[in-house]
C-alpha positions as CSV (number, residue, x, y, z in Angstrom):
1,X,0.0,0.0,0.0
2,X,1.5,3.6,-0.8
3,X,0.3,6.5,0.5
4,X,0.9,9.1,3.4
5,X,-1.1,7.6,7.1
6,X,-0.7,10.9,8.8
7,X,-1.4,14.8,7.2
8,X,1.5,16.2,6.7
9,X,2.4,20.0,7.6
10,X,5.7,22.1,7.5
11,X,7.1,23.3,11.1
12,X,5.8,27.2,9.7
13,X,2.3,25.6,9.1
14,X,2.7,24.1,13.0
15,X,3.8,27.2,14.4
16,X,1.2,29.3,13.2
17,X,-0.9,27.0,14.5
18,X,0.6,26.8,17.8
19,X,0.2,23.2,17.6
20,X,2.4,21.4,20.7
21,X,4.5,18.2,19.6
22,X,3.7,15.3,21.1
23,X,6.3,12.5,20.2
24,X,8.1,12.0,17.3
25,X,7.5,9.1,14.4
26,X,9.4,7.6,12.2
27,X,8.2,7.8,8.4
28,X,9.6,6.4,5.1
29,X,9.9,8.9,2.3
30,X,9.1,8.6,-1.5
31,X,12.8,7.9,-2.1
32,X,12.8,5.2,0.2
33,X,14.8,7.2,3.0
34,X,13.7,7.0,6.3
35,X,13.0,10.1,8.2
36,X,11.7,10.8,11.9
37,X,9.3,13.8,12.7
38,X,7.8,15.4,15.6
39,X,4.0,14.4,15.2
40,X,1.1,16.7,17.2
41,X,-2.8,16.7,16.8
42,X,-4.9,19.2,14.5
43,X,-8.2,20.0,14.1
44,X,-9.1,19.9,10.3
45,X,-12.4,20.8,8.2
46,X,-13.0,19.5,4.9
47,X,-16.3,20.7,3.1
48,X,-17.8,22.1,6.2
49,X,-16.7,18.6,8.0
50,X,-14.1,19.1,11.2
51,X,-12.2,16.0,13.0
52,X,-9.0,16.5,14.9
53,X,-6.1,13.9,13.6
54,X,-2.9,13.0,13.6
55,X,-0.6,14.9,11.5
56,X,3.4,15.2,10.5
57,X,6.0,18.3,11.2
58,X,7.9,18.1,8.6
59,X,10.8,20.1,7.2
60,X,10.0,23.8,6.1
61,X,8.8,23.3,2.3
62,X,7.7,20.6,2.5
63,X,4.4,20.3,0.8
64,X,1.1,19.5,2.8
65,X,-0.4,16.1,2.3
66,X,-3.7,15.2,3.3
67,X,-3.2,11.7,4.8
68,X,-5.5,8.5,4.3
69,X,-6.7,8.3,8.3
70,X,-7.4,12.1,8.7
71,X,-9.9,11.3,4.7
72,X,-11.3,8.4,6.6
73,X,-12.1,10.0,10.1
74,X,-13.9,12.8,7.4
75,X,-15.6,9.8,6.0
76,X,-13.8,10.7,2.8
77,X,-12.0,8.8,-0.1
78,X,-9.9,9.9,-3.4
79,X,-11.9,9.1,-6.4
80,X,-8.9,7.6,-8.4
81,X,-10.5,8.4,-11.9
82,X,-10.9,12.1,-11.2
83,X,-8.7,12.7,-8.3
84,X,-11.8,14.6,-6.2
85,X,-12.6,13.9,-3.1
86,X,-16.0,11.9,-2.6
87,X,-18.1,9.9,0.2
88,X,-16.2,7.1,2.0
89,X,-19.0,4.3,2.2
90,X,-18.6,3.9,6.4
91,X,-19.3,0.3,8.0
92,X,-20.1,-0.7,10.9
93,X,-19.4,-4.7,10.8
């Protein structure tokens, strides 16, 4: 499976938000290099929806990245034939 777990934010983005770190995680990288990061929580609203996740500091530009569990606690999914974001069918099983 490729894709980013976590949002991902630059340390600027972070600051501004006053966000507090609250450990550090280890992520690899596109390149296949192995990088660790402090990781905080952030409330984020997609669409008029709101859900506070887990998300990345990463290095100053670097580019966001909306991550796969902040979509799904949004109930959200990437529509891979036109790249929009649409309706996660939720389950309860």
């Amino acid at each position: 499976m490729l894709g980013a777990i976590y949002t991902v934010i630059p340390k600027g983005v972070a600051e501004r938000l006053r966000l507090k770190k609250l450990g550090k995680r280890k992520f690899k990288t596109a390149n296949g290099s192995v990088v660790e990061y402090p990781v905080s929580e952030a409330h984020i609203t997609i669409g008029g929806e709101g859900v506070t996740s887990i998300v990345a500091i990463a290095d100053e530009g670097t580019p966001i990245l909306l991550g796969v569990t902040t979509l799904e606690l949004l109930g959200l999914q990437v529509d891979p034939v036109s790249g929009k974001l649409v309706p996660l069918e939720l389950m309860i099983l």
